[in-house]
C-alpha positions in Angstrom: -4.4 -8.5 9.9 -2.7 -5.0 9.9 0.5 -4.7 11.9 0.5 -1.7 14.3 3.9 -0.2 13.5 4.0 2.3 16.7 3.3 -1.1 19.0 6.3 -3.0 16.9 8.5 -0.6 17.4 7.8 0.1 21.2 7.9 -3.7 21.7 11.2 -3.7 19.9 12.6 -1.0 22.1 11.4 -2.7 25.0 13.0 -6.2 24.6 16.3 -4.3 23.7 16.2 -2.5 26.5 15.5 -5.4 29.1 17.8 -7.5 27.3 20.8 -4.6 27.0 24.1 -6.8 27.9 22.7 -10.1 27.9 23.8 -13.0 25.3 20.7 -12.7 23.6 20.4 -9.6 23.1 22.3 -9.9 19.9 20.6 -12.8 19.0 17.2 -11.1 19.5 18.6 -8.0 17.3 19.6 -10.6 14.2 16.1 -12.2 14.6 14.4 -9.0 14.6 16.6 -7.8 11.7 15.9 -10.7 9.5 11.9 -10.7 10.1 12.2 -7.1 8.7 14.1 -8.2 5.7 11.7 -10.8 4.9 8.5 -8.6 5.3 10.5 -6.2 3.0 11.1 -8.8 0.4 7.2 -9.7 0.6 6.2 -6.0 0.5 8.5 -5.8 -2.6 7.1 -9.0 -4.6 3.4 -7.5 -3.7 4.4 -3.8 -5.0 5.5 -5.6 -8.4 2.9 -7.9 -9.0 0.0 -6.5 -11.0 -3.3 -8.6 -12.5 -1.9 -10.7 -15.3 -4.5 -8.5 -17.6 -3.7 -5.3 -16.2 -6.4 -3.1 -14.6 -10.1 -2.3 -16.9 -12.6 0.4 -16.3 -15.3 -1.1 -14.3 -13.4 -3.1 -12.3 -13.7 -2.7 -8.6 -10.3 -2.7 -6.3 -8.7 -1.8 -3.5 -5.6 -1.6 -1.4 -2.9 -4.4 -1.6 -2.2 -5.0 2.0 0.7 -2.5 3.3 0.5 -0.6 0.1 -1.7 2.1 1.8 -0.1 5.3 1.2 -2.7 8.0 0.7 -6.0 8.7 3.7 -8.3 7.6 0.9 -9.4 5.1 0.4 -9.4 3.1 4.2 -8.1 -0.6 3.6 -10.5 -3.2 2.4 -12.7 0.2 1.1 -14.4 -1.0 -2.5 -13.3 1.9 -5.0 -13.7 1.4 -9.1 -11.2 2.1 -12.2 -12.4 4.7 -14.1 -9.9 5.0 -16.2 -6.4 3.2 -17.2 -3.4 5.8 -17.8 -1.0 4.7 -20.4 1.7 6.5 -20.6 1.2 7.2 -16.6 1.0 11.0 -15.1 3.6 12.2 -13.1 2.9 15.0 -10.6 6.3 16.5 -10.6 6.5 19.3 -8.3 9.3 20.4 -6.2 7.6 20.6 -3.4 7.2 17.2 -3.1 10.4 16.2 -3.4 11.9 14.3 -0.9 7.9 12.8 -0.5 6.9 9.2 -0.9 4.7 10.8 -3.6 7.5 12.7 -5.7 7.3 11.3 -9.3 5.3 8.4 -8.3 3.6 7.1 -11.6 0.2 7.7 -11.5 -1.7 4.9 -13.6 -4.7 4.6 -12.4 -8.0 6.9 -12.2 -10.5 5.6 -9.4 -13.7 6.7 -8.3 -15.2 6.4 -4.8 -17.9 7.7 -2.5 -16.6 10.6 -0.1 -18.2 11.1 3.6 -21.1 13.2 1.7 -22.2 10.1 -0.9 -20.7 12.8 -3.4 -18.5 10.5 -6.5 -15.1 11.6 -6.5 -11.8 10.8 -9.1 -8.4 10.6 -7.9 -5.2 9.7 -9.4 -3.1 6.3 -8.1 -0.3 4.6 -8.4 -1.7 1.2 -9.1 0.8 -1.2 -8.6 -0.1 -0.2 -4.8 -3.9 -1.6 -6.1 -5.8 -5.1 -6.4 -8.4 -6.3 -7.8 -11.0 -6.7 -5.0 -11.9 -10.5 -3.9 -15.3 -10.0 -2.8 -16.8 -8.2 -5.7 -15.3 -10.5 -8.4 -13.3 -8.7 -11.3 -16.1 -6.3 -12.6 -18.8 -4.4 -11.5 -21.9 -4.6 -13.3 -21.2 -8.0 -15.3 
């Protein structure tokens, strides 16, 4: 199930407020702390982990969970490899410096349906990618 960051955060603001001065307020702050660190850690083993045969053309995928940095696809949204870029693209530009996007490999081309029906490529990073459970590892086979 998806975490909604905005309702973690107000939560978090909330208990420190009502709990400003009292003994367990630093307590609360350590436990807090520590539950970020540990999803970190998980976010960080996911990011790495790739399909012990790398991604084919023709296979479908989709988002890892908390990977999500791009408006398409949505999470859970079926999209297929096209193609497999080795040595990866990087879009360089300065304006994107400073972006979550600036010189992040791109390794993957994926195709996928737009609101229209119309087939459309983009470009991924696809260590942020999975292999999709539902639809096996191949489309078509």
């Amino acid at each position: 199930m998806e975490r909604n960051r905005k309702k973690d955060t107000a939560f978090n603001q909330l208990l420190s407020n009502m709990l400003e001065g009292s003994v367990h307020a630093a307590e609360l702050a350590d436990e807090i702390a520590a539950e970020r660190g540990e999803q970190l850690v998980a976010l960080q083993h996911a990011f790495a982990s790739m399909p012990a045969a790398g991604f084919r053309p023709g296979q479908i995928v989709q988002w890892k969970n908390g990977m999500k940095n791009r408006s398409k696809p949505a999470y859970a949204e079926p999209v297929i490899v096209m193609d497999v870029l080795n040595p990866p693209v990087f879009d360089n530009r300065k304006e994107l410096a400073g972006s979550n996007l600036f010189r992040e490999p791109l390794t993957l081309v994926l195709g996928m349906h737009d609101t229209d029906g119309d087939f459309l490529l983009f470009h991924y990073d696809g260590r942020r990618f999975e292999v999709a459970q539902e639809s096996g590892a191949e489309h078509g086979q």
